[in-house]
N, C-alpha and C positions, 0 to 999 in steps of 0.2 A: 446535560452533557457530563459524560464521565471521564475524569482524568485517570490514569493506575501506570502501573509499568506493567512489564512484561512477567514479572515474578509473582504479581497481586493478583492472576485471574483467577477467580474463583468457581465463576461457570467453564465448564470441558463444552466441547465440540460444538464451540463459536464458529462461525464463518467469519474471517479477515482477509483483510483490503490490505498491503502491505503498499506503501507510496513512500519515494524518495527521488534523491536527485539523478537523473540516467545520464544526458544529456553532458556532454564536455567531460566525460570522465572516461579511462579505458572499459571494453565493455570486459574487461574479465575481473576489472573491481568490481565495475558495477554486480556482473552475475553472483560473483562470490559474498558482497554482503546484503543484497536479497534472498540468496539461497541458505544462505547461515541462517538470517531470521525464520524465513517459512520453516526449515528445520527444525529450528525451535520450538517455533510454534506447534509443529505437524504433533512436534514428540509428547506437547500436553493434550491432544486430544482432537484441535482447531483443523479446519478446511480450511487450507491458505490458498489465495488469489495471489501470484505474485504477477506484475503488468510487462518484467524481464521473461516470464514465459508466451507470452502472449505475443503473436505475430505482428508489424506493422502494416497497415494497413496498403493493400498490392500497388496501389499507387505511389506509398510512400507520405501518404499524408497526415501529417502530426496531428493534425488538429480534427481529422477524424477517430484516428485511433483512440486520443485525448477521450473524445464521449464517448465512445465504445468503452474504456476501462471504468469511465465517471459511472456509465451505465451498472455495469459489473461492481463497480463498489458499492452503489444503493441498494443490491442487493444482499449486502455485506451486515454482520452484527456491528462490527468492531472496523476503526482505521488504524493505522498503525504506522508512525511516522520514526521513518531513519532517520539517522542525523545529517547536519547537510539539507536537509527535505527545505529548508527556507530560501536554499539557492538555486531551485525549482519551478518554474515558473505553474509547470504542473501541477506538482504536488503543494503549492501554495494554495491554485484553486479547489484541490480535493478537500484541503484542509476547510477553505471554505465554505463549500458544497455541505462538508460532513457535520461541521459546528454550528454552520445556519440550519440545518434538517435536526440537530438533536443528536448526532448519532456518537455514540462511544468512540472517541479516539483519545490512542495511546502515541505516547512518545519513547523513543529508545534513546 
């Protein structure tokens, strides 16, 4: 399991998982610091997933959409956690999902 920030990647055109808190916050915070990070991200080289672009699920159901994104993340190099991401019930278990599999996750 690799720890780094956002400033330490050293491989370009990563595929990342960007996770954080959505839920109980306005959605134009929310959209605006997930879109900030993929930005970020986009500008060193990386295919960003952000899960703020991705439809809910037409019934409206969380807990499908939830493995639908888990899905999409295992696909992912890298996870990459917003802050807040603990007050998440979500992004707790991606954290989990990604650290039990091994997989590189960042924190901001």
């Amino acid at each position: 399991m690799a720890y780094s920030s956002l400033h330490n990647n050293t491989c370009m055109g990563k595929m990342i998982y960007i996770a954080g808190k959505v839920s109980g916050l306005p959605e134009e915070q929310v959209r605006e610091k997930f879109e900030r990070a993929a930005s970020e991200l986009k500008d060193l080289g990386h295919v960003v997933f952000s899960p703020v672009n991705a439809a809910m699920d037409k019934a409206g159901n969380r807990e499908h959409t939830l493995r639908n994104r888990i899905k999409t993340m295992l696909t992912c190099d890298e996870v990459h956690f917003l802050p807040c991401w603990q007050e998440s019930r979500g992004a707790q278990l991606e954290r989990d999902i990604a650290l039990r599999l091994g997989m590189n996750v960042v924190y901001h």
